[in-house]
Residue, then its C-alpha position, 0 to 999 in steps of 0.5 A: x388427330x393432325x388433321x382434325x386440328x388442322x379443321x378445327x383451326x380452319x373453321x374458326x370464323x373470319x371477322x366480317x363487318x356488321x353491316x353485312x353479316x346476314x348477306x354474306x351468311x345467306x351467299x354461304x349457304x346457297x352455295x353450299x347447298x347448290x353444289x351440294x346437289x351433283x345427282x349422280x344414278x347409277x344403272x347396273x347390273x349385279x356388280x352395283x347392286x346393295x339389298x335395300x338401296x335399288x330403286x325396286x325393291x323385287x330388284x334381285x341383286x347380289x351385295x350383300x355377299x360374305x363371299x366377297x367380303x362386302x357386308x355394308x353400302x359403303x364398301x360398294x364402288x359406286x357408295x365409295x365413288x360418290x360419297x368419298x371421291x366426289x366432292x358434291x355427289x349425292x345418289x339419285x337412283x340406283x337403277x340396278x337389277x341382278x343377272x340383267x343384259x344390256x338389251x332385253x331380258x335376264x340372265x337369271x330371272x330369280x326376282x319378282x321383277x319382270x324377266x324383261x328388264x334390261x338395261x333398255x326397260x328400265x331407263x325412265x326409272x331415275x328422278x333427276x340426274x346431273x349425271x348417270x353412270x352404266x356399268x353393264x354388258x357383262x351379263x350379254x358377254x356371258x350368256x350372248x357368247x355367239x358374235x351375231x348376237x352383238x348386232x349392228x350399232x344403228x347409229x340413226x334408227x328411229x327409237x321405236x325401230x331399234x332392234x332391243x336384242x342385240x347388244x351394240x343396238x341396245x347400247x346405244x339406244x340406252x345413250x340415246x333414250x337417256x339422254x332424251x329422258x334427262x336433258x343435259x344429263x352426262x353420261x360416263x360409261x364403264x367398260x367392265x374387266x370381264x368384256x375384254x376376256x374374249x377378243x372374238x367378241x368385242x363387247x369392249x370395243x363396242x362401248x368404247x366406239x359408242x362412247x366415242x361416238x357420242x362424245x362421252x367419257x369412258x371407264x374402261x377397266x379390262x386391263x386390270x381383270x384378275x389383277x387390281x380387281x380381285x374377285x373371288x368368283x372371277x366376276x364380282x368384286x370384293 
């Protein structure tokens, strides 16, 4: 109640000349409206998904689940991230899909989308982002569990050369694509609590030198696995 005093109190308006009012209203509202746009795509795999919210509506996704005590859009962390920690951020698209690699293919194909839809086939699927967000790998750490499977990085191959079956090629095909498709786009990238579980496969480490390559800023949530992420079935948020 404090606080809403505290606003009402705020929003009374300032006495302004006469003479400029219309001027000043019309500065107001262009601002307002201009940081109003922080389009803000999401590129996932099931731990962003939300029935009804992905860009494909035969994407397979995991939320809503009982089990995880997630029920509505807004306790998803990507809903909470934009709408409730920025302070501008509007959703572009939410380019996620369920049981999907980072590199070609899926991991369970239980959707009517194509089973080749991974991270790398799906990156002209956004309208028009300020800035993309990729939470993925979890899925190419879980199924790709042999460590010739992770690849080599070719940082400078030419886009169409790029071996899209490995995971360290992919990923950074996925940086480079974007930010071909989206100019000026920035790019965050989450390390997920699940890519650190085995230190043989370094699946972490490879978004960490990728985006340090790259000069991107990172998120890397491997230290709190089982900790200050619960997870009912050690993998999806609740």
């Amino acid at each position: 109640m404090l606080l809403m005093a505290v606003f009402a109190v705020s929003c009374e308006p300032a006495e302004k000349p006469k003479d400029n009012e219309d001027q000043l209203d019309q500065s107001f509202q262009t601002e307002n409206f201009t940081k109003a746009l922080i389009r803000v795509g999401i590129m996932g795999d099931s731990i962003s998904t939300f029935a009804g919210e992905l860009v494909n509506s035969d994407y397979k996704y995991h939320y809503p689940c009982e089990e995880d005590e997630v029920s509505k859009v807004e306790q998803t962390w990507w809903w909470q991230l934009i709408y409730e920690k920025m302070d501008n951020g509007v959703l572009d698209v939410n380019n996620s899909f369920s049981g999907t690699k980072v590199s070609h293919g899926s991991y369970a194909g239980r959707s009517n989308a194509s089973y080749q839809a991974g991270f790398v086939d799906r990156v002209g699927q956004f309208h028009a982002p300020d800035a993309i967000i990729t939470h993925g790998g979890t899925n190419d750490c879980l199924k790709d569990t042999d460590k010739e499977n992770i690849g080599d990085y070719q940082w400078d191959t030419p886009l169409e050369q790029m071996d899209l079956t490995k995971f360290r090629s992919s990923y950074v095909y996925l940086v480079r694509r974007l930010q071909e498709l989206y100019d000026g786009v920035q790019l965050i990238l989450i390390v997920g609590d699940r890519l650190g579980k085995d230190a043989d496969l370094q699946y972490d480490d490879t978004i960490i030198e990728i985006a340090r390559h790259f000069g991107l800023p990172y998120v890397d949530l491997t230290p709190h696995r089982l900790t200050d992420i619960p997870a009912p079935d050690l993998c999806h948020p609740n």
